[in-house]
C-alpha positions in Angstrom: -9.8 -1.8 -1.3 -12.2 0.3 -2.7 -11.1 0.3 -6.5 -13.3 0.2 -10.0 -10.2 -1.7 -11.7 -10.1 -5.3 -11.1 -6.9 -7.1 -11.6 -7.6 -10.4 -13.2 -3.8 -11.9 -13.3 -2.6 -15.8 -12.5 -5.3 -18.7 -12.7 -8.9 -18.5 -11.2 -8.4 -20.4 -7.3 -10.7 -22.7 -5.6 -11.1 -22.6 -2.4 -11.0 -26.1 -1.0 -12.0 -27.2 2.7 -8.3 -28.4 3.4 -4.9 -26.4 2.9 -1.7 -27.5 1.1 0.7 -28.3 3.8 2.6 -24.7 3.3 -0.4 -22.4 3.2 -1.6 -24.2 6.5 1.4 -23.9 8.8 2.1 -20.1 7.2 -1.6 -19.3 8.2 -0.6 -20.5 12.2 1.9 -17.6 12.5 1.2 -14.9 15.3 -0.1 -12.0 13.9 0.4 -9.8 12.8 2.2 -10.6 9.9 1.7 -9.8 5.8 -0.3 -12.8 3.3 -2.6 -11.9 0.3 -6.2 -12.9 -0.9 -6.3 -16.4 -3.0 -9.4 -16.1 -4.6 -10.7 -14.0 -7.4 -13.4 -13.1 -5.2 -13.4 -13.1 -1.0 -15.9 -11.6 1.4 -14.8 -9.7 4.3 -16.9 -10.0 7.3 -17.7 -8.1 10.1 -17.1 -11.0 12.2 -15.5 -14.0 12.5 -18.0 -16.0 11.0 -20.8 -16.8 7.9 -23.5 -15.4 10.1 -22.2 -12.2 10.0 -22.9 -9.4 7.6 -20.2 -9.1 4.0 -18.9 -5.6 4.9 -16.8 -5.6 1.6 -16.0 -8.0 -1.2 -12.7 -8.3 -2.7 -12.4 -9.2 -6.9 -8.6 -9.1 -6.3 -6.8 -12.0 -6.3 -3.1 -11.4 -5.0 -4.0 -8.1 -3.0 -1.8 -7.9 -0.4 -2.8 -8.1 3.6 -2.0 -7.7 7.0 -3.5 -10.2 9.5 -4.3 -9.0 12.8 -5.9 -11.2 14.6 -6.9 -14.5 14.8 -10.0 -17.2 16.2 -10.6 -20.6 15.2 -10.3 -20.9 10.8 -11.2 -17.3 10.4 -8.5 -13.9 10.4 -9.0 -10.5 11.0 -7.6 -8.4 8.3 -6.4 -5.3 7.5 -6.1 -4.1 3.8 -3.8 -1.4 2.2 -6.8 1.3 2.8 -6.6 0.6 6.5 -10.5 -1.1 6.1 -10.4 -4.2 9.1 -12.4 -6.8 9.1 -13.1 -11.2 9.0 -12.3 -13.6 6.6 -11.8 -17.6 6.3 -8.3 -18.8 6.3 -9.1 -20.4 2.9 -9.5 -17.5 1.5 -6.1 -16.6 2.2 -2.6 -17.3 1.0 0.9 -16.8 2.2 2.3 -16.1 -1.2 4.1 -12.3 -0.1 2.6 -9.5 -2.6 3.1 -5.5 -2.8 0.9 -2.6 -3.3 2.4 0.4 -4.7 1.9 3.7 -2.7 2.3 7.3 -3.4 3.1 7.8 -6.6 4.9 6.1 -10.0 8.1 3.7 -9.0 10.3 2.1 -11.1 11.2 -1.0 -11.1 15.3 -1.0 -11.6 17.3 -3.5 -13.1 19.5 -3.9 -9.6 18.7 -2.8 -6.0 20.5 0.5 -6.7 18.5 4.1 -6.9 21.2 4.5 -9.8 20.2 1.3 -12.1 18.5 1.1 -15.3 14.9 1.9 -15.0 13.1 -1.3 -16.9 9.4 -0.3 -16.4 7.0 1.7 -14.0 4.2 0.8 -11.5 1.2 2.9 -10.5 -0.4 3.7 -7.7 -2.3 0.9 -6.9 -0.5 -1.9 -9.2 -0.1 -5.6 -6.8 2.6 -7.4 -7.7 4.3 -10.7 -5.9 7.4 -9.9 -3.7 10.9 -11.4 -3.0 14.3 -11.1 -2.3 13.8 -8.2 0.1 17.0 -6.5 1.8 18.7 -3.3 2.7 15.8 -1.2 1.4 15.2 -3.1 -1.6 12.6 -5.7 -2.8 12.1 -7.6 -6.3 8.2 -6.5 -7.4 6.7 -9.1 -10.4 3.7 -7.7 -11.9 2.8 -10.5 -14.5 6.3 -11.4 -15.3 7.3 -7.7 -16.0 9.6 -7.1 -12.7 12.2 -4.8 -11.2 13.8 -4.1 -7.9 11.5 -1.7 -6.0 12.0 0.6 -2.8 10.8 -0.9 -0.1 9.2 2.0 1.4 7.2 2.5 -1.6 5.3 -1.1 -1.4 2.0 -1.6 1.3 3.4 -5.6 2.2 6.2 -5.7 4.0 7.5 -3.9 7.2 10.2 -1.6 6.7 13.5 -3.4 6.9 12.0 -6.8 6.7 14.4 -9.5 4.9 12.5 -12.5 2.4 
């Protein structure tokens, strides 16, 4: 993601040399198949390892992506922009996040088109993701949250169920 703004929500991660238990077995799934970045700061690599050349650095904890491919402890990613490329599984979490495309949304009070409107996202805003059927999915961005088109959110496959 190629953005200026820097979205510094939730507590600062450390990336340790083992896994919690859920992050590890979610992180064994056959790609390809949505997570997000952990850390406040991730390198992306051009291969699948630390002798490779950074092609991009992420300062965006929670941004959601799309695995790939995998070898060994490292995953090929893709990110909202389409940009593929390396990073260690540590990096990584399974914790399910949106990005919101096109234009404004609004995040509703109930997964209806006809429900109170309760606030807006931009383009660009990453927020965590559940409860995702018929269409719908509920979108947290710091505690402010709302039922959001699923079509409108870069994170989860169109008709996908959480």
């Amino acid at each position: 993601m190629r953005h200026s703004v820097v979205w510094l929500g939730g507590a600062a991660a450390i990336v340790a040399a083992v896994l919690p238990a859920g992050e590890a077995s979610a992180q064994k799934r056959k790609p390809p198949y949505f997570a997000s970045i952990s850390a406040g700061e991730a390198r992306m690599r051009t291969g699948p390892g630390k002798n490779y050349p950074v092609s991009w650095t992420f300062r965006r904890a929670d941004l959601p992506i799309k695995v790939v491919d995998i070898y060994q402890d490292w995953r090929k990613i893709e990110d909202p922009d389409g940009t593929q490329g390396w990073m260690q599984v540590g990096l990584l979490s399974d914790q399910r996040t949106g990005y919101v495309t096109g234009g404004l949304v609004e995040l509703r009070a109930s997964p209806s088109s006809s429900a109170h409107i309760d606030w807006r996202a931009a383009p660009g805003v990453v927020g965590r993701l559940s409860r995702c059927s018929g269409g719908w999915c509920y979108f947290d961005v710091r505690g402010r949250g709302g039922y959001v088109e699923q079509a409108r959110l870069w994170g989860v496959d169109p008709g996908e169920d959480l």
